[in-house]
Each structure stands twice: as C-alpha cells, then as structure tokens.
DONU-768957 format. One record per residue (C-alpha): z, y, x; residue number from 1; residue in three letters. Coordinates in steps of 0.2 Angstrom, whole numbers, plus 2048, in hexadecimal, padded with zeros to 3 digits. Layout:
DONU-768957
Z; Y; X; NUM; ALA
...
//
This chain:
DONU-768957
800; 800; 800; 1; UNK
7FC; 811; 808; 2; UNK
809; 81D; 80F; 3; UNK
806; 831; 80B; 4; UNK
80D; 83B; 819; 5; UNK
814; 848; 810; 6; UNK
824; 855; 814; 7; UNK
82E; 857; 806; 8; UNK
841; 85C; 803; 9; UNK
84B; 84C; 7FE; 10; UNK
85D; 849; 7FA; 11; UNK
864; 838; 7FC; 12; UNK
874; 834; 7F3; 13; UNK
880; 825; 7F8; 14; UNK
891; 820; 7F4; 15; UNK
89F; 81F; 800; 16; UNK
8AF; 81A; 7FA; 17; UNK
8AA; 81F; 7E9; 18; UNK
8A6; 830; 7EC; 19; UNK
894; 834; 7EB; 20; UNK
88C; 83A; 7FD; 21; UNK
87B; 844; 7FD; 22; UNK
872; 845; 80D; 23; UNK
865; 852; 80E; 24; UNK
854; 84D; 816; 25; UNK
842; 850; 817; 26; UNK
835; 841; 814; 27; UNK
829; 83C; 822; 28; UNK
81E; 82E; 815; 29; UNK
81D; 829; 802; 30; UNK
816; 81B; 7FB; 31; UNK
819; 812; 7EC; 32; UNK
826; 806; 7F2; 33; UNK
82F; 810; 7FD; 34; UNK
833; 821; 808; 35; UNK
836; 824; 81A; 36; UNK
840; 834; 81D; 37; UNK
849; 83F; 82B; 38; UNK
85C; 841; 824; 39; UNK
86B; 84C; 829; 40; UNK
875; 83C; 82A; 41; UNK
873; 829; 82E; 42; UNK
875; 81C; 821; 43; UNK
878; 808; 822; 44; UNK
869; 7FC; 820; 45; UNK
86E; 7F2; 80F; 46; UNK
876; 802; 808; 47; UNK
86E; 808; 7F6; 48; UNK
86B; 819; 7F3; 49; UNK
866; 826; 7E8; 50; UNK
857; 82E; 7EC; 51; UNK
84F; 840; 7E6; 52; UNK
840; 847; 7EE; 53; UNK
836; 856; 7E9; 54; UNK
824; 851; 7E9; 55; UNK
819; 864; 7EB; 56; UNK
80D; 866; 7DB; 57; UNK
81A; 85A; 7D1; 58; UNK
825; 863; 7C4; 59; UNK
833; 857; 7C6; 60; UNK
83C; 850; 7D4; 61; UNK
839; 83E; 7D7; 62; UNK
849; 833; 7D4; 63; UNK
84A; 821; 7D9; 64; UNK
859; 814; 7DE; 65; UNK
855; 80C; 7F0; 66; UNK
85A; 801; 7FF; 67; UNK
85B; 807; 80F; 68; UNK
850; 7FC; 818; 69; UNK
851; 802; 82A; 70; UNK
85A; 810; 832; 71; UNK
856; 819; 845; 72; UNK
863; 829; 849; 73; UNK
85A; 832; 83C; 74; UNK
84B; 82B; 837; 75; UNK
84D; 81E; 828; 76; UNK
843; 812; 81F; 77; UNK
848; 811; 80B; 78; UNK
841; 803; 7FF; 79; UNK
840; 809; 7EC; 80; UNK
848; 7FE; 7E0; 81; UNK
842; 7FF; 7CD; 82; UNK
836; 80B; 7D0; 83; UNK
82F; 80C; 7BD; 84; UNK
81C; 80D; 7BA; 85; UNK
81D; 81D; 7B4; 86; UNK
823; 823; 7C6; 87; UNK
817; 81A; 7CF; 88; UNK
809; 823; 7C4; 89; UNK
811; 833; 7CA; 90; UNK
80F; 82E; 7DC; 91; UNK
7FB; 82B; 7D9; 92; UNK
7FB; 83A; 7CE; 93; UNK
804; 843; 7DE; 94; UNK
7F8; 83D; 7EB; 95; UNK
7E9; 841; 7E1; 96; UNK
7EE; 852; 7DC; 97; UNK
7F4; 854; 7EE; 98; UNK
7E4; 84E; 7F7; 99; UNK
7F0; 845; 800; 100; UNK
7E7; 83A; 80F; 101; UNK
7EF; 828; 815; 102; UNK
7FA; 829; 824; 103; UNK
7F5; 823; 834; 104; UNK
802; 81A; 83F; 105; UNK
804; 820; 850; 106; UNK
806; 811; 85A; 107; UNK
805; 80E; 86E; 108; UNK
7F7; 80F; 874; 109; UNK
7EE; 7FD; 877; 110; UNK
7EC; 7F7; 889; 111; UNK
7DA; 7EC; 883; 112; UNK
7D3; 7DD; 88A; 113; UNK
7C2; 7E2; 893; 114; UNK
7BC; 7CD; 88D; 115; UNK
7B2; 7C2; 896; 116; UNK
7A3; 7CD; 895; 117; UNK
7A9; 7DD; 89C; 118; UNK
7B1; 7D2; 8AB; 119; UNK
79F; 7C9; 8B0; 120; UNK
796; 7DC; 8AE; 121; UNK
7A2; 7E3; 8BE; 122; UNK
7A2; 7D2; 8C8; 123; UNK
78E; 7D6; 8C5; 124; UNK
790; 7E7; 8CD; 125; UNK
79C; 7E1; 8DA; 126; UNK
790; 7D2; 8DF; 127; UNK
783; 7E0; 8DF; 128; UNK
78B; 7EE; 8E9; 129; UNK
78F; 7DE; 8F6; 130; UNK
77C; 7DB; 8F9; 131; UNK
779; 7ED; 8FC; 132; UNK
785; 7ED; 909; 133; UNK
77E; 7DD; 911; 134; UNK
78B; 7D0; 90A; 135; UNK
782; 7C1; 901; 136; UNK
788; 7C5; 8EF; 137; UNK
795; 7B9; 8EF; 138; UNK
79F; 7BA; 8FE; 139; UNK
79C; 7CA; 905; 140; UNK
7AA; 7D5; 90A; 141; UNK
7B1; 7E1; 8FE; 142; UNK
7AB; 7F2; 8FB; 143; UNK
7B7; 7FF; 904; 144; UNK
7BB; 80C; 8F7; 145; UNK
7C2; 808; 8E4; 146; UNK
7B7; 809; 8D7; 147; UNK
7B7; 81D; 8D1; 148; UNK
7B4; 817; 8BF; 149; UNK
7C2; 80C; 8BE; 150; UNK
7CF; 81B; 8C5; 151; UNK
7C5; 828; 8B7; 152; UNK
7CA; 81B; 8A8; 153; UNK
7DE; 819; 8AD; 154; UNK
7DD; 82E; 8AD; 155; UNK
7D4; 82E; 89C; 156; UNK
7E2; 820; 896; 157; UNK
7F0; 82C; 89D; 158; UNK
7E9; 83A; 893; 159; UNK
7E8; 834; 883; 160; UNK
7FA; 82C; 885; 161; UNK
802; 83D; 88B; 162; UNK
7F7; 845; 87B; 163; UNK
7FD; 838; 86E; 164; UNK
811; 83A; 875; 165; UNK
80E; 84E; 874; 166; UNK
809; 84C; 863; 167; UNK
815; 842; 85E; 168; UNK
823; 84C; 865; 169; UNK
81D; 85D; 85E; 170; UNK
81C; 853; 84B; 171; UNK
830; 84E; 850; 172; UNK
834; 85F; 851; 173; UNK
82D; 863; 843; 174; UNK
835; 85A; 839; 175; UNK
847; 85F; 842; 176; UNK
842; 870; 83C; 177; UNK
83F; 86F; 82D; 178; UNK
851; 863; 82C; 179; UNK
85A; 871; 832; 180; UNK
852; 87B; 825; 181; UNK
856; 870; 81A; 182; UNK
867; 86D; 81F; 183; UNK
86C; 881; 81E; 184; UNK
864; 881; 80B; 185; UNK
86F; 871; 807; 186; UNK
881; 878; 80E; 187; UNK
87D; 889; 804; 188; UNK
87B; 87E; 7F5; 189; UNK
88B; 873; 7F9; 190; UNK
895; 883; 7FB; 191; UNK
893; 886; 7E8; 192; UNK
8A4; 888; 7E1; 193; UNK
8A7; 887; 7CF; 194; UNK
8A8; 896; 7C5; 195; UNK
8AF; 890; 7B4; 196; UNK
8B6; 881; 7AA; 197; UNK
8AC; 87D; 79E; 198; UNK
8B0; 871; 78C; 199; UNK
8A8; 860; 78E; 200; UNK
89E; 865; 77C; 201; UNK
894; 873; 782; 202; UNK
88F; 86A; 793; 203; UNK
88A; 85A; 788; 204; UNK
87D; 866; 77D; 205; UNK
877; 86C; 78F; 206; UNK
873; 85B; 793; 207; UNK
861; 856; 796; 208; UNK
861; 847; 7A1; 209; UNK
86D; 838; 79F; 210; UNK
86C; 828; 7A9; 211; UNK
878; 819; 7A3; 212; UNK
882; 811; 7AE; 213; UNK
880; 801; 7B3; 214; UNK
88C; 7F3; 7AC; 215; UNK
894; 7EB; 7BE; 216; UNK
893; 7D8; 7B9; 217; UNK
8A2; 7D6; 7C3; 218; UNK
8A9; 7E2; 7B8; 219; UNK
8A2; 7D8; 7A8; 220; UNK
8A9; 7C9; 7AF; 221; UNK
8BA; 7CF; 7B2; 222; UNK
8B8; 7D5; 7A0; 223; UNK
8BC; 7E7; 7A7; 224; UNK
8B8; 7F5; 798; 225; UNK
8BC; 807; 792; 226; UNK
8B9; 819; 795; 227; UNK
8B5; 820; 7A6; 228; UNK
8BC; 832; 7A7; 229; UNK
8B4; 83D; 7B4; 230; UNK
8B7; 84F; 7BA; 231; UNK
8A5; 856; 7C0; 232; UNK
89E; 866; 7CA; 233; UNK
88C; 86B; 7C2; 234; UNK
882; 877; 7CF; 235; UNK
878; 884; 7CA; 236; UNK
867; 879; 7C8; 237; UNK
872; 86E; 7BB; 238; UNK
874; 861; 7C7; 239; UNK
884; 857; 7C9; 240; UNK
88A; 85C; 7DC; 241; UNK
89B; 855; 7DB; 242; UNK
8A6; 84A; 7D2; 243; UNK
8B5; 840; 7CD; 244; UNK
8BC; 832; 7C5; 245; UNK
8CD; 835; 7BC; 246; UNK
8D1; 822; 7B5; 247; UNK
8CD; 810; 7B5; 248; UNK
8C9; 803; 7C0; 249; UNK
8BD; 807; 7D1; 250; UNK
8B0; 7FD; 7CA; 251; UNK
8AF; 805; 7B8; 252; UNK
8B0; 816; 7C1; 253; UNK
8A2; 813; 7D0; 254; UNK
896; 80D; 7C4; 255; UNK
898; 81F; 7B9; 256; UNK
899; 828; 7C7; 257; UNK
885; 81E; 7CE; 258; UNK
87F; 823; 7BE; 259; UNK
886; 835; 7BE; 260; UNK
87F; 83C; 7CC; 261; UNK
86E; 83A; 7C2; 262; UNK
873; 844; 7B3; 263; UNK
86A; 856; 7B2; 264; UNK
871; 865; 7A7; 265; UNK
86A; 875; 7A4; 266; UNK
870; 882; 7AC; 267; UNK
881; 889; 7A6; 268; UNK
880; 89C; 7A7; 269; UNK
88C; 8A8; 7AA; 270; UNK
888; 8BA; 7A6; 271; UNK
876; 8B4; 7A4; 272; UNK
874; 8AB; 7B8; 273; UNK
877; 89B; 7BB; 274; UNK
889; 896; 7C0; 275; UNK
890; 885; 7C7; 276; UNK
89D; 87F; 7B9; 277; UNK
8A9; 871; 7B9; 278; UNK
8AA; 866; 7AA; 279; UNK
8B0; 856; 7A4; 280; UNK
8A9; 846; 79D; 281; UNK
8AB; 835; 799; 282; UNK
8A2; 824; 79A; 283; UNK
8A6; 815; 792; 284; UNK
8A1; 803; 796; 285; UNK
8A2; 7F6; 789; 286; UNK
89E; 7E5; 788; 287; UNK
//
C-alpha cells in the first residue's frame, strides 16, 4: 500500500497510570494502515494509542486507535487499528485532492555486481593492453598504472553517497524544526487554565461528538458495573485536555477516561471568546 510523505501536525494520546498523556508530533508518511511520525516523546512498541492528525485540505482531524509498531529516539512507526471505511476513503480523497505523490525510500546505496559479462569485457581489455605492450595476451606482465576509469567510478560512487546523506540530513532538520514549532504551539495550549465551572447540563447540550467506552471484558467477567464520575478540563477548541476519575474501580474508570479524550464540545464562551471550562460527567457501564 503506498505511503504519502506528507508533514502534518499530530497529537498522540496514551495512558500512563490512568492519566491520559498527549505527545505532540509531526508526521513524516500516511497510508492507509498506518503513520510514521517525529514526536516530542518516546513511546513503547505494543503500547496503544490515540491518534489525531490534521490532514491540510481535510475539514476534520483524522482520529484513529493504533499500536505502536516500532519506536527509534524520535521517530515512530504506528499501525492503525479499526480504521473504518469511511476513514480510509478520506485518505484517498486526501491524496487525490492533495496531488500527493508516493514516497520514495531512501536506502543505502547498492554496491552492484558488475556479472559475468562486465568481468570477461575488462580481462578483454587487460589481455589487449598486454599485447600492445609486447606480453602474449595471457601471461604478459601487468600494466604499470591503475585503470583511470576504475578510480573516476569510486569518486562518482562517493558523490552520490555524500549527496544522498546531505539530503537526508537537511529533511531531519526539518522536521526537528518544525517539532520545535510544534512543541512551543502545544505548551501554550497545555497552559490553558480553566476560567469557569460549568453545570454538567449545559456542557452536555454543547456536545457534538461522543465515543462510548469500551466494556473491559475483564471488567464484564468480574461482573464489575455502575457509574463512572469524572471531573474534566475542556480547552478552548472543545477538546478534552485534562481529566479525572472521582470513583469506581481502575478498570471501569480507564475505560471512560480512553473514550473521553475523543469527546468534542463546542466551544464554551465567556464574554463572547472562547474559554477553557471545567465540568463534570458521568459514564456508566452496564452489563
């Protein structure tokens, strides 16, 4: 399946010790089955994440649950799980809109194998050389001076390996810069402090965009049920940037709080701007 280079902003959200974690990042490669991205901070092969990544020409973010499949310092390799058809028509649509052209791995340069042929064409033109220098052909001494051809191809092969590291260094740093950038716009946005409490009621008429939380089956077999209460921080953009659990057992409570971080509001407005609220709400799981 093709990969689209492309360099977008993306978030990555995973749990640790049942707090929700986001990681800011910028993609490197999309394709329908998974990401590779630069992030802020390394993650655990295995781990499942949360991912959001704003395509440019697409309306909406892109949101998708994944599994880290590789991670090197920065660079990670992420494996989409679930991806619905839906999503993967907004890839195409993306790529198509975008023009966007199949990446091209940069890989060592081959050392290749001049074969059988090549090999007989120089001992030609050595057996040659010999005769004009009064050997027999076969047996005559060895010319006194290296090819010149032979040293003009190891300086061509030298080029192009110090053209393909340059290149590859220079797209490195790009992508570091535009991570710093990144990072500065995501600690602005962490800063956000709530400005208001606001009644559970009102926040649930603003509610555009519920995921529900998936049922642990360890939970279901343990026969664990009830209402999950959770005290969260909705940013400015109506995304959930903070929360917490105020009862039940671990399981109940990260299962709310994987699904939470997925929820969008509108934006709660203070004196007609946007303002980060705080607000209550409460999930309940029931066999």
């Amino acid at each position: 399946m093709p990969r689209f280079e492309v360099r977008a902003p993306l978030d990555v959200t995973v749990l640790r010790s049942g707090i929700p974690d986001t990681v800011p990042g910028r993609s490197l490669n999309l394709c329908e089955r998974g990401i590779a991205a630069m992030l802020a901070g390394e993650l655990a092969p295995g781990e499942v994440v949360g991912v959001e990544v704003r395509l440019p020409l697409m309306a909406d973010p892109l949101r998708a649950r994944a599994k880290v499949r590789y991670q090197d310092k920065l660079r990670c390799g992420l494996e989409f799980l679930g991806l619905t058809a839906e999503q993967r028509g907004a890839i195409r649509e993306w790529a198509k809109e975008a023009k966007a052209e199949p990446e091209v791995g940069m890989g060592p340069v081959p050392v290749i194998d001049p074969g059988p042929a090549v090999v007989k064409m120089r001992q030609k033109g050595s057996d040659e050389s010999n005769t004009e220098h009064g050997g027999t052909g076969s047996g005559g001494p060895p010319p006194s001076k290296p090819p010149k051809k032979r040293g003009a191809g190891w300086t061509i092969f030298l080029l192009l390996a110090a053209i393909a590291v340059a290149v590859f260094w220079w797209k490195w740093n790009r992508a570091w810069g535009e991570l710093e950038s990144g990072l500065k716009t995501q600690e602005i946005a962490s800063a956000e402090k709530p400005q208001a409490q606001v009644p559970a009621e009102v926040m649930e008429k603003l509610l555009v965009h519920r995921v529900e939380p998936v049922y642990p089956p360890e939970a279901r077999k343990a026969n664990l049920q009830g209402i999950i209460a959770l005290d969260i921080v909705v940013g400015r953009d109506g995304s959930v940037v903070n929360m917490r659990a105020l009862n039940g057992p671990d399981l109940l409570s990260h299962a709310a709080m994987d699904a939470l971080r997925w929820w969008k509001f509108e934006p709660y407005r203070l004196n007609g701007e946007p303002a980060a609220v705080e607000t209550t709400v409460a999930v309940e799981f029931k066999r």
